[in-house]
Every structure is written in structure tokens, then in C-alpha cells.
C-alpha positions in Angstrom: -19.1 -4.5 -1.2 -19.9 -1.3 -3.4 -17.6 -0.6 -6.3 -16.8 2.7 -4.8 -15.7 1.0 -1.9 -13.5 -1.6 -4.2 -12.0 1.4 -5.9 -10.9 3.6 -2.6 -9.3 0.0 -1.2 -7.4 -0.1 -4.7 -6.0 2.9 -4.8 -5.1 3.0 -1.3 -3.0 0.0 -1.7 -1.7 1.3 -4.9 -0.5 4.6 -2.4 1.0 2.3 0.1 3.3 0.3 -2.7 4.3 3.5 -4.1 5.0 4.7 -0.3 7.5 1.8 0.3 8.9 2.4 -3.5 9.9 5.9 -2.8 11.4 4.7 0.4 13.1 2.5 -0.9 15.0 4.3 -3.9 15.5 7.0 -0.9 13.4 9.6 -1.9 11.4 10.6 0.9 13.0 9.0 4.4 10.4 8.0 7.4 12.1 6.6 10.1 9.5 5.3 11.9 7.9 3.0 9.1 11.0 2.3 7.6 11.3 -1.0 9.2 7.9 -2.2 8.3 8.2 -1.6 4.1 7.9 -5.4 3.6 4.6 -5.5 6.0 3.2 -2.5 4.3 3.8 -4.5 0.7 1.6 -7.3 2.5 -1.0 -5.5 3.8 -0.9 -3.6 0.1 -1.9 -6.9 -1.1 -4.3 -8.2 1.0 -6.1 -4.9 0.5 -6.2 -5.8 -3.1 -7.5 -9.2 -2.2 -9.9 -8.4 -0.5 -11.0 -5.5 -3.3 -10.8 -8.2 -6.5 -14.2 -9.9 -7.0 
């Protein structure tokens, strides 16, 4: 796996934390993914798991 492809995986997963965190504190409101937040935090970090070395 490239390092460029490492990177876009890390920050993606970065984006989906920070997605569920700003759901969370009620700052942007999606309905439909609201119920999945702890499943997003999980695929977050398999996403880095699969970017770490």
C-alpha cells in the first residue's frame, strides 16, 4: 500500500470521528446516520488499522 493511499484512509477516518463528534455535541443533525455513530467510530478505526504499517 502507497503512502498516498495510507494518508487519504487517515484522514478519511479522521472525517468520520469528527462526523460523529459534531453529531454528537448537536451541531449538525442527520437523521438517517444518527443511529450508527458508534459503528462509524468502528469502521473509523479499522480504517486506521488497516492504514498503520
Amino acid at each position: 500500500m502507497s503512502n498516498r493511499t495510507r494518508s487519504i484512509l487517515k484522514v478519511a477516518a479522521v472525517i468520520l470521528v469528527l462526523l460523529t463528534l459534531v453529531m454528537q455535541f448537536h451541531w449538525v443533525l442527520i437523521p438517517a446516520i444518527n443511529p450508527y455513530k458508534y459503528w462509524i467510530v468502528v469502521l473509523a478505526f479499522g480504517l486506521l488499522l488497516v492504514s498503520s504499517k
